[in-house]
mmCIF file of the N, C-alpha and C atoms, coordinates in Angstrom:
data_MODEL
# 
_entry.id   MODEL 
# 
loop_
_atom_site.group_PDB 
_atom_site.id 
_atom_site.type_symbol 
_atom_site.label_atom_id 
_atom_site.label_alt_id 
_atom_site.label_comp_id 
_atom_site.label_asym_id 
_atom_site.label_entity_id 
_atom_site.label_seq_id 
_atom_site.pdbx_PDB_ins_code 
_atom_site.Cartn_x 
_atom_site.Cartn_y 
_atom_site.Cartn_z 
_atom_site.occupancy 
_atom_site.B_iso_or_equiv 
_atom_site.pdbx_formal_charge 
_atom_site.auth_seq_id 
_atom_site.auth_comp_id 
_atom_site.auth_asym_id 
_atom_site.auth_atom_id 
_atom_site.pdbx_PDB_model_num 
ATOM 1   N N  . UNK A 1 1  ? 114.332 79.324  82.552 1.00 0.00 ? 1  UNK A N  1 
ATOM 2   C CA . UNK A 1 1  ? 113.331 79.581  83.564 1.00 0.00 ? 1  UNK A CA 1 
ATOM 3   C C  . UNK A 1 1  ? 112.270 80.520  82.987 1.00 0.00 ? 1  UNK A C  1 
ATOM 4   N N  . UNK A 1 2  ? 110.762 80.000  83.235 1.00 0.00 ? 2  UNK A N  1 
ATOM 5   C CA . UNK A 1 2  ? 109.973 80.971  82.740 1.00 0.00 ? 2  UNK A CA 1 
ATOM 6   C C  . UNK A 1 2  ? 108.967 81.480  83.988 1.00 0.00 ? 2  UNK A C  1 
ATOM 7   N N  . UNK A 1 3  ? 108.625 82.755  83.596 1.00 0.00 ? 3  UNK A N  1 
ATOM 8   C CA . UNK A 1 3  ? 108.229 83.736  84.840 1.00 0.00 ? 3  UNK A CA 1 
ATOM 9   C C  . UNK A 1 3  ? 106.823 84.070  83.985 1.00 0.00 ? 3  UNK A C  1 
ATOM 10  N N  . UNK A 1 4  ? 105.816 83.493  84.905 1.00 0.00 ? 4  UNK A N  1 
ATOM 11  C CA . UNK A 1 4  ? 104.282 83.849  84.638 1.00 0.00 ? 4  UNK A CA 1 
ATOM 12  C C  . UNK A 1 4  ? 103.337 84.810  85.348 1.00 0.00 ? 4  UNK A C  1 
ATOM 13  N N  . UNK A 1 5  ? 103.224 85.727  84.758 1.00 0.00 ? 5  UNK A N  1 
ATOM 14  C CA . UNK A 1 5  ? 102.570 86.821  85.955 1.00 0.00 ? 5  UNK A CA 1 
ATOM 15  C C  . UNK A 1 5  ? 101.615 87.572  84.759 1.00 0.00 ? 5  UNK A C  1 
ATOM 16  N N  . UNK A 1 6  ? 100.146 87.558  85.766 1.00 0.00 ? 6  UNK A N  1 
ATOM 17  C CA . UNK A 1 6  ? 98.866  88.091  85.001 1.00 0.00 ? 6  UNK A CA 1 
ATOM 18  C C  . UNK A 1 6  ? 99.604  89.786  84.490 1.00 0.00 ? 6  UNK A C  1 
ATOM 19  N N  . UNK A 1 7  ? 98.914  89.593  83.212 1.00 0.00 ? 7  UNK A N  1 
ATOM 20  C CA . UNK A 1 7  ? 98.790  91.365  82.164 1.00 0.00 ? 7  UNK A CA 1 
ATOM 21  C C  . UNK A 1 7  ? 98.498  92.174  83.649 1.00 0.00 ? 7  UNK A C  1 
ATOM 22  N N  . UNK A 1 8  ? 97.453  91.902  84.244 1.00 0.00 ? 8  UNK A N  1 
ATOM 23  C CA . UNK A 1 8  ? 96.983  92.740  84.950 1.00 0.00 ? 8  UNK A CA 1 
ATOM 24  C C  . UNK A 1 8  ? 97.029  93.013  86.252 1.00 0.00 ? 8  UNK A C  1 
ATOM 25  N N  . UNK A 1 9  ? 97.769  92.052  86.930 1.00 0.00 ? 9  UNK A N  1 
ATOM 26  C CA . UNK A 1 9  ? 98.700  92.427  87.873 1.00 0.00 ? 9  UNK A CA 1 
ATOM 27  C C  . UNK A 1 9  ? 100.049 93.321  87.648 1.00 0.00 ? 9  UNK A C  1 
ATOM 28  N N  . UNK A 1 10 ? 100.331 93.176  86.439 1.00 0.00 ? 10 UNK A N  1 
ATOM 29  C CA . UNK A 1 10 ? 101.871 93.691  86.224 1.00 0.00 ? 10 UNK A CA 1 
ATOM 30  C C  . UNK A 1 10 ? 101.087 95.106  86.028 1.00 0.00 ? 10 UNK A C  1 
ATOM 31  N N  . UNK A 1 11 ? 100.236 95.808  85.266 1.00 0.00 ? 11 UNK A N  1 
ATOM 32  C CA . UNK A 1 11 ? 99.980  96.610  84.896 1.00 0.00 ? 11 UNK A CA 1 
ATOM 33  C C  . UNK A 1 11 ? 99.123  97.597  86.639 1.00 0.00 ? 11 UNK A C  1 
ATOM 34  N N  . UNK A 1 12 ? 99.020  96.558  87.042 1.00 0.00 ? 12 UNK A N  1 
ATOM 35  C CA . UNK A 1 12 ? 98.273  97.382  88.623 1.00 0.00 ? 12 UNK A CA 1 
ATOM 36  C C  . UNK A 1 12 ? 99.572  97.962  89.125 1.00 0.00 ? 12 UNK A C  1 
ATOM 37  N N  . UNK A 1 13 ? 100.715 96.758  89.380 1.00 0.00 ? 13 UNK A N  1 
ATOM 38  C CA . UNK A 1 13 ? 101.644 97.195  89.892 1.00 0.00 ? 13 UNK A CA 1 
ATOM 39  C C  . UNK A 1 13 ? 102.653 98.818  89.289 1.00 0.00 ? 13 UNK A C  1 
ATOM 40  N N  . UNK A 1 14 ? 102.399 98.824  88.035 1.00 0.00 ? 14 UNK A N  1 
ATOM 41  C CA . UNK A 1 14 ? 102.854 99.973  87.611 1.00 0.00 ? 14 UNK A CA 1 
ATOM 42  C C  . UNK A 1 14 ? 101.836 100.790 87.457 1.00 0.00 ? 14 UNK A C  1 
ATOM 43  N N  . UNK A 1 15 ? 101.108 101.329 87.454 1.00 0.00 ? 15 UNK A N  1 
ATOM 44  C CA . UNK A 1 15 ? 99.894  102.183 87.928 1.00 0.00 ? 15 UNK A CA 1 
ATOM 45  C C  . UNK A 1 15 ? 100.429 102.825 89.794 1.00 0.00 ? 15 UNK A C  1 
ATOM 46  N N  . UNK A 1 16 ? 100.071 101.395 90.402 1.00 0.00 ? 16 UNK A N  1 
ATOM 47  C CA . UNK A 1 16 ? 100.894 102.308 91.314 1.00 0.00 ? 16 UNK A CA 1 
ATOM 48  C C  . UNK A 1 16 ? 102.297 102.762 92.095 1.00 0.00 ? 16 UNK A C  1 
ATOM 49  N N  . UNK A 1 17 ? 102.845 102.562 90.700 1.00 0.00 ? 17 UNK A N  1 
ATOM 50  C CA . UNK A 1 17 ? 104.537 102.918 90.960 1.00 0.00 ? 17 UNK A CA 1 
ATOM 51  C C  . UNK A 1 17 ? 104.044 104.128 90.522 1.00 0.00 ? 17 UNK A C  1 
ATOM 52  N N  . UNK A 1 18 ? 103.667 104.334 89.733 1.00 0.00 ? 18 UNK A N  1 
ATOM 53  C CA . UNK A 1 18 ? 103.755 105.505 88.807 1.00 0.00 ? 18 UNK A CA 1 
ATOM 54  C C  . UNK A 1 18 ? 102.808 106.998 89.960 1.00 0.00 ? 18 UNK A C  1 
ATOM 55  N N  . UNK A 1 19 ? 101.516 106.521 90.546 1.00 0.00 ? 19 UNK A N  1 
ATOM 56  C CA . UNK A 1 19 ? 100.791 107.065 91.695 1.00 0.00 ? 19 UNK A CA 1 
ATOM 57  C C  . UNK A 1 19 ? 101.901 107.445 92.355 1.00 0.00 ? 19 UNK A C  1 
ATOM 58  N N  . UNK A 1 20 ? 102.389 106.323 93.214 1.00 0.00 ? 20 UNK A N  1 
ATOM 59  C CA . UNK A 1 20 ? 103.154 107.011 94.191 1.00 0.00 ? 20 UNK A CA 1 
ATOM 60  C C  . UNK A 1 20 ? 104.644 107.927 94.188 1.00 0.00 ? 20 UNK A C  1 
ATOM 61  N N  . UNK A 1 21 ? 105.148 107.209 93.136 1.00 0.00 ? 21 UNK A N  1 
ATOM 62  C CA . UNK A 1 21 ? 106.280 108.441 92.829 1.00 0.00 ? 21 UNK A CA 1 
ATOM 63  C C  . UNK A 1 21 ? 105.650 109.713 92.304 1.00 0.00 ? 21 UNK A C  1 
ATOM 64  N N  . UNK A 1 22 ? 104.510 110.007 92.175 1.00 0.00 ? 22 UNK A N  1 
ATOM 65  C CA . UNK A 1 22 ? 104.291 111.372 91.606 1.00 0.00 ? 22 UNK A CA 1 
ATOM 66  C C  . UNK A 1 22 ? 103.868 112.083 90.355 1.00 0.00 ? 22 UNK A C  1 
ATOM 67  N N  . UNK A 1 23 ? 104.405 110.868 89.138 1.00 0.00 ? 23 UNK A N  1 
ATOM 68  C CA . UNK A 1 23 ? 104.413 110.681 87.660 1.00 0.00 ? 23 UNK A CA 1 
ATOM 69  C C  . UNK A 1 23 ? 102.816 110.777 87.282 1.00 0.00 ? 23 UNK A C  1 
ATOM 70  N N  . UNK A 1 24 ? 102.239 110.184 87.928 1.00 0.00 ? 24 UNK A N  1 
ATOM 71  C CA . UNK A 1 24 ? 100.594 110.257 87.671 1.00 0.00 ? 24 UNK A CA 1 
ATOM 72  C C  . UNK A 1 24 ? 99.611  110.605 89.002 1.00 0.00 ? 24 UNK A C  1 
ATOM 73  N N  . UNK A 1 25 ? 98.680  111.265 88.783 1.00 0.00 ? 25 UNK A N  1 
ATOM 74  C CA . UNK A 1 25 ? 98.185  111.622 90.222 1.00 0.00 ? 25 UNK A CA 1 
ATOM 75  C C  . UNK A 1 25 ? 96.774  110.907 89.587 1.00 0.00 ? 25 UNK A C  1 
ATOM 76  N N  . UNK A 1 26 ? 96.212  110.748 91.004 1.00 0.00 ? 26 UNK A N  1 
ATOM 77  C CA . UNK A 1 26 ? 94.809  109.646 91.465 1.00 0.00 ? 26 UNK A CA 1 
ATOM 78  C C  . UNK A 1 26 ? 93.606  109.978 90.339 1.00 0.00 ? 26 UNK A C  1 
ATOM 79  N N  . UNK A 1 27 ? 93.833  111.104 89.816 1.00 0.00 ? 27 UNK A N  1 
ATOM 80  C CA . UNK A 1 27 ? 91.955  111.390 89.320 1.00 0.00 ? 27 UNK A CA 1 
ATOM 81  C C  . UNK A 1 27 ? 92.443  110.873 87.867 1.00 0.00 ? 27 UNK A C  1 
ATOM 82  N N  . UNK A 1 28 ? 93.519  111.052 87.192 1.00 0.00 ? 28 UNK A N  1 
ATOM 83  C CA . UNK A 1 28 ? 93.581  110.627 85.823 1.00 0.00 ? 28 UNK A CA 1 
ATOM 84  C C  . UNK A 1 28 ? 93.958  108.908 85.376 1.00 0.00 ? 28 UNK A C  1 
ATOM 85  N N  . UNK A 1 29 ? 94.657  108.406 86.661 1.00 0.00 ? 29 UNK A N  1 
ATOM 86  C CA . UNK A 1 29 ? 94.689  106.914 86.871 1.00 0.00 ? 29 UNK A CA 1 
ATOM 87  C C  . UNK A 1 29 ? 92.892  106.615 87.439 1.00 0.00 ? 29 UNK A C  1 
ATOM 88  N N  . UNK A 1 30 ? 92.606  106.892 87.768 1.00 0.00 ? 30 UNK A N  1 
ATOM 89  C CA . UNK A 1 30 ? 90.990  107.107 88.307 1.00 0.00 ? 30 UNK A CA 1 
ATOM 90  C C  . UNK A 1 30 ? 90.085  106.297 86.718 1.00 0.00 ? 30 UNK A C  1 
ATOM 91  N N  . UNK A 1 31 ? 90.021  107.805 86.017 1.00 0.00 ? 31 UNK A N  1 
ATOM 92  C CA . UNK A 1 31 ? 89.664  107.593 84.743 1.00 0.00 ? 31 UNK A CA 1 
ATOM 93  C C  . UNK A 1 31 ? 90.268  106.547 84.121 1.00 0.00 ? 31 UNK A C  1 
ATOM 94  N N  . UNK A 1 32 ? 91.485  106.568 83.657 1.00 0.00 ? 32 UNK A N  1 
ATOM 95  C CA . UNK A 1 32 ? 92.591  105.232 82.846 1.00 0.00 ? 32 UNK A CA 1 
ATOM 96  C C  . UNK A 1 32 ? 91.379  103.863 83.561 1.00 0.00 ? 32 UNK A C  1 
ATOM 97  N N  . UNK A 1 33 ? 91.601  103.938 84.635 1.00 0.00 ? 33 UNK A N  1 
ATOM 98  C CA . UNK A 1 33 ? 90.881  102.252 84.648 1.00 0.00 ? 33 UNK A CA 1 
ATOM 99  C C  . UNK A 1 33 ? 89.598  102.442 84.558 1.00 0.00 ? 33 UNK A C  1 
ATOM 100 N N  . UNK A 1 34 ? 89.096  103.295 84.659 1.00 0.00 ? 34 UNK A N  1 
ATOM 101 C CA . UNK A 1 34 ? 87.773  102.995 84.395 1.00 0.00 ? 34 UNK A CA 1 
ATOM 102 C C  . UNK A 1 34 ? 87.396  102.856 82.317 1.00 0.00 ? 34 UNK A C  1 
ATOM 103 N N  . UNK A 1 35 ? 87.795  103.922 81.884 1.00 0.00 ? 35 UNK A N  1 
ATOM 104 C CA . UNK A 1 35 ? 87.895  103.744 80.436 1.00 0.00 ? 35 UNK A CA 1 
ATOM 105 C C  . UNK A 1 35 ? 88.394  102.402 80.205 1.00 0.00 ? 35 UNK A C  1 
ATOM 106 N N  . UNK A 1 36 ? 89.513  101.694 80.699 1.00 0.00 ? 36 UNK A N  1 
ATOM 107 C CA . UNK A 1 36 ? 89.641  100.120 80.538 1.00 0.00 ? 36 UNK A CA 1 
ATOM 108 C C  . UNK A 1 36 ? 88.586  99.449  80.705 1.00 0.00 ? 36 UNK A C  1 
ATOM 109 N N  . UNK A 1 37 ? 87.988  99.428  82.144 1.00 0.00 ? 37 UNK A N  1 
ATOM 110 C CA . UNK A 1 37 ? 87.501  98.421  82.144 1.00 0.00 ? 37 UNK A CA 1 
ATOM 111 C C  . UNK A 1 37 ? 85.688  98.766  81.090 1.00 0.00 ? 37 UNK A C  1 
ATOM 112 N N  . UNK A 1 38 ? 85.041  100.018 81.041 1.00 0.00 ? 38 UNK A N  1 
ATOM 113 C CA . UNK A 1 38 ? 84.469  99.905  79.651 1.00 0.00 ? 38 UNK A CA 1 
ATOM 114 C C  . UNK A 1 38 ? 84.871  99.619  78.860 1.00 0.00 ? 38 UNK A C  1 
ATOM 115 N N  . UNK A 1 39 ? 86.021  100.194 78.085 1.00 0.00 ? 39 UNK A N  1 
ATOM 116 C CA . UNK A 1 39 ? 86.342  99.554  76.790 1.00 0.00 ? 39 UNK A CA 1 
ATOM 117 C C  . UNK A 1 39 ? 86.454  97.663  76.477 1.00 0.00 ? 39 UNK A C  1 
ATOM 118 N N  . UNK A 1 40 ? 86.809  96.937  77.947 1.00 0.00 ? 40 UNK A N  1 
ATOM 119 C CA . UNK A 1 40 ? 86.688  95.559  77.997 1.00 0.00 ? 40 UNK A CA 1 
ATOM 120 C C  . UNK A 1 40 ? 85.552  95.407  77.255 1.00 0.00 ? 40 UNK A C  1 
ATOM 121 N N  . UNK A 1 41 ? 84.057  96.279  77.727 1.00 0.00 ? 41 UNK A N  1 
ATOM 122 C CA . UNK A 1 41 ? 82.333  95.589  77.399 1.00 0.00 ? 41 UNK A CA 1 
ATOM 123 C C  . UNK A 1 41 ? 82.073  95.884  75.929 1.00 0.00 ? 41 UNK A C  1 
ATOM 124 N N  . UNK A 1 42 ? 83.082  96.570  75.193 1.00 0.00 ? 42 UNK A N  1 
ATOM 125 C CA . UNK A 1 42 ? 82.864  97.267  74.036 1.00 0.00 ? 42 UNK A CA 1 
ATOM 126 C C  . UNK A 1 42 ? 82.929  95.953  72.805 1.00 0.00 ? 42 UNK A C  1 
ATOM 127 N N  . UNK A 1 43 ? 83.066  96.229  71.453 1.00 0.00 ? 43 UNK A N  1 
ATOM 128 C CA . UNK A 1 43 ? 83.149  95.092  70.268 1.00 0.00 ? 43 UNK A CA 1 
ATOM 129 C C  . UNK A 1 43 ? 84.526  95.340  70.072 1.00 0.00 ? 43 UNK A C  1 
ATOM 130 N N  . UNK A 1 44 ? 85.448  96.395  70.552 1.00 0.00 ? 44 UNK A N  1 
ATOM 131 C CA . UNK A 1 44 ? 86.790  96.025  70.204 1.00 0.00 ? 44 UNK A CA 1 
ATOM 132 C C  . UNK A 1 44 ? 87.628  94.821  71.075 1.00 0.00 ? 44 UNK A C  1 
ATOM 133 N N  . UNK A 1 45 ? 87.073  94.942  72.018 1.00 0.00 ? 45 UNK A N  1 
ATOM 134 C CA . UNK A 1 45 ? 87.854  93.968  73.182 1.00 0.00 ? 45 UNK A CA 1 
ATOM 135 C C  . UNK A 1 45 ? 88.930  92.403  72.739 1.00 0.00 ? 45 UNK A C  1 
ATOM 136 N N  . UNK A 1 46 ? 87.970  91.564  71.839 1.00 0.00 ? 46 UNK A N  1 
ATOM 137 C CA . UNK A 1 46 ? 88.270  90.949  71.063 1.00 0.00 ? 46 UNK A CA 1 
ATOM 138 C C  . UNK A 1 46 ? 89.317  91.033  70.420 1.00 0.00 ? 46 UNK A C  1 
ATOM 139 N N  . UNK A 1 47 ? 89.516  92.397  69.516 1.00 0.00 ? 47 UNK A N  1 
ATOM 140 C CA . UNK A 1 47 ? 90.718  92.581  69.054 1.00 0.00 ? 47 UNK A CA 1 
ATOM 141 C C  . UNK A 1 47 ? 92.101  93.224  69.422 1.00 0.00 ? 47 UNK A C  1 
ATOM 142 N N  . UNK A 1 48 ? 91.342  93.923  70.667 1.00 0.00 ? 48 UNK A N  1 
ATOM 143 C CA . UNK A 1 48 ? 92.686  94.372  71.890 1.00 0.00 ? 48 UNK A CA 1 
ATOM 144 C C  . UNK A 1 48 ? 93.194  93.108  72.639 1.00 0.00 ? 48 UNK A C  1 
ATOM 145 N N  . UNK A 1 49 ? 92.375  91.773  72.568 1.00 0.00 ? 49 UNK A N  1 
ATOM 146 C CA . UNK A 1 49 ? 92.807  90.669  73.696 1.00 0.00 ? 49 UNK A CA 1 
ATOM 147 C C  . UNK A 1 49 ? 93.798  89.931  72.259 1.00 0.00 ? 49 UNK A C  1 
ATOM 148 N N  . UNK A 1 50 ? 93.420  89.786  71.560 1.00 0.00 ? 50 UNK A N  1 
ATOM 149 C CA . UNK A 1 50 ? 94.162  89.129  70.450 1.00 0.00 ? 50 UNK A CA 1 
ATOM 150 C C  . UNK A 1 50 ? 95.654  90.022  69.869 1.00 0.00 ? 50 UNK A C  1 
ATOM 151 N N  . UNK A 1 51 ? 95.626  91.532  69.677 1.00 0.00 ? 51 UNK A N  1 
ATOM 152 C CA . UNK A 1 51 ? 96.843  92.174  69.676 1.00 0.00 ? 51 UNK A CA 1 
ATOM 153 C C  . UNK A 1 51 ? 97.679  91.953  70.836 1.00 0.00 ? 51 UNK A C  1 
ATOM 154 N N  . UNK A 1 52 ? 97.157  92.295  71.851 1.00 0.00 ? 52 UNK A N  1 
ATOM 155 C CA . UNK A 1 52 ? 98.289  91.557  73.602 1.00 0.00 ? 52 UNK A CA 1 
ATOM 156 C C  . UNK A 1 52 ? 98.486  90.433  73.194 1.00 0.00 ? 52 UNK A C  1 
ATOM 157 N N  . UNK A 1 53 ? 97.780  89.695  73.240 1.00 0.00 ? 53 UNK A N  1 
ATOM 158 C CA . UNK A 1 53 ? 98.390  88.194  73.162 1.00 0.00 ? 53 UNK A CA 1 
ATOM 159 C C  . UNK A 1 53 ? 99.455  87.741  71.729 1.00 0.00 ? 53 UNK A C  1 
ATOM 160 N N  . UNK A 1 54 ? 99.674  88.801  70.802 1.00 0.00 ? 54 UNK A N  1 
ATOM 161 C CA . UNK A 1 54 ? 100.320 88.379  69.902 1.00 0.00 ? 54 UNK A CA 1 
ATOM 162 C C  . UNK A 1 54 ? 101.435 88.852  70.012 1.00 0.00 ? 54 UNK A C  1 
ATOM 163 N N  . UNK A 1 55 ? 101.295 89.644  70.890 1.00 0.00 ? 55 UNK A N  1 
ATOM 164 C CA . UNK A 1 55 ? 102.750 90.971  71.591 1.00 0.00 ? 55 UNK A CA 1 
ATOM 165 C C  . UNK A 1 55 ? 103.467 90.160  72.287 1.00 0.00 ? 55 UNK A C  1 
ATOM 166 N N  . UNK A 1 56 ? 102.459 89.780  73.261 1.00 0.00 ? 56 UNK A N  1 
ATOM 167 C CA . UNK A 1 56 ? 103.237 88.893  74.577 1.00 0.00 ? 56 UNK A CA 1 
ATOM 168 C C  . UNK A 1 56 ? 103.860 87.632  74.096 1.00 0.00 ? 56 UNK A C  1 
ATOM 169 N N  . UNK A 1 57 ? 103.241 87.165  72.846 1.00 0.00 ? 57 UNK A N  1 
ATOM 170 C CA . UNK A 1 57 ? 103.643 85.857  72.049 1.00 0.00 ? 57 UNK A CA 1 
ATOM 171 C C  . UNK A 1 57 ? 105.468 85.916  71.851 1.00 0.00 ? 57 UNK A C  1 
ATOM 172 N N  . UNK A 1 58 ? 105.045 87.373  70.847 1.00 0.00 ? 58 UNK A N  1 
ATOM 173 C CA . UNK A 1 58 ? 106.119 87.950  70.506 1.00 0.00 ? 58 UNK A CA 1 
ATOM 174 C C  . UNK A 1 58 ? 107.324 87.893  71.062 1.00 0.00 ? 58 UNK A C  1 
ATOM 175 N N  . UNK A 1 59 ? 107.105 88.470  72.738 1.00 0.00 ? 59 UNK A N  1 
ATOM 176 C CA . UNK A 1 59 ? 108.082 88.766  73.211 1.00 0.00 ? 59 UNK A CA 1 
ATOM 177 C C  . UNK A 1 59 ? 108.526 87.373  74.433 1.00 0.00 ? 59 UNK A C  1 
ATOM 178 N N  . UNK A 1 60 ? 107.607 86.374  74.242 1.00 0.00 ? 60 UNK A N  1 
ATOM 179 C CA . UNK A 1 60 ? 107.999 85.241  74.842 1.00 0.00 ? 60 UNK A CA 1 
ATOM 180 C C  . UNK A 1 60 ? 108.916 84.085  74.203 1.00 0.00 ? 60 UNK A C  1 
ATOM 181 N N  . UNK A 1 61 ? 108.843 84.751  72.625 1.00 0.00 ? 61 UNK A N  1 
ATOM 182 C CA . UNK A 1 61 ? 110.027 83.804  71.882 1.00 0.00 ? 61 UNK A CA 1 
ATOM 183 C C  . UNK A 1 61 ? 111.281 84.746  71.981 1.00 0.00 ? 61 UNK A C  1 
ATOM 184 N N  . UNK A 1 62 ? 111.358 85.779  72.264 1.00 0.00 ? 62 UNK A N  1 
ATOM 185 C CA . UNK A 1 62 ? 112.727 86.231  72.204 1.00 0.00 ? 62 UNK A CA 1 
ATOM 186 C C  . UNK A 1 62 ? 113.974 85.418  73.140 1.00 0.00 ? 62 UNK A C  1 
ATOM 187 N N  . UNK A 1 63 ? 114.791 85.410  72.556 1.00 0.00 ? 63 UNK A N  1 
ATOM 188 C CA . UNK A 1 63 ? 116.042 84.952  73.466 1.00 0.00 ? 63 UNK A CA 1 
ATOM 189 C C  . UNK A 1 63 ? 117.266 85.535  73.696 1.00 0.00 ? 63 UNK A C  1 
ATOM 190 N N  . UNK A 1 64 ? 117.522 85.340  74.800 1.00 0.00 ? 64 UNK A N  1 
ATOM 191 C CA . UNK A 1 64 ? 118.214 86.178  75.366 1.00 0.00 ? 64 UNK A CA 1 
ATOM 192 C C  . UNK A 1 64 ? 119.425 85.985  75.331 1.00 0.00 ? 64 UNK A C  1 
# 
């Protein structure tokens, strides 16, 4: 069985696990996404979308 769920849903969802238990408070998760989503418009982007995807590659051949 394979389980498909967006980078960036999974990553919202822990953002706010992390908010609400306490672990991170609002103004520095605040910043975190915003520095993301600039760094998206930047010339590295390209090579941050190609390292994830070789990670996630990675870890989609593992077996269990």
């Amino acid at each position: 069985m394979t389980l498909n769920i967006s980078l960036v849903l999974l990553l919202g969802i822990v953002l706010v696990v992390l908010i609400r238990g306490g672990t991170l408070k609002a103004g520095p998760a605040i910043v975190s996404v915003l520095f993301g989503f600039f760094l998206a418009s930047t010339s590295m982007a390209p090579d941050i979308n190609r390292f994830v995807s070789g990670v996630t590659t990675v870890i989609g051949q593992i077996q269990f």
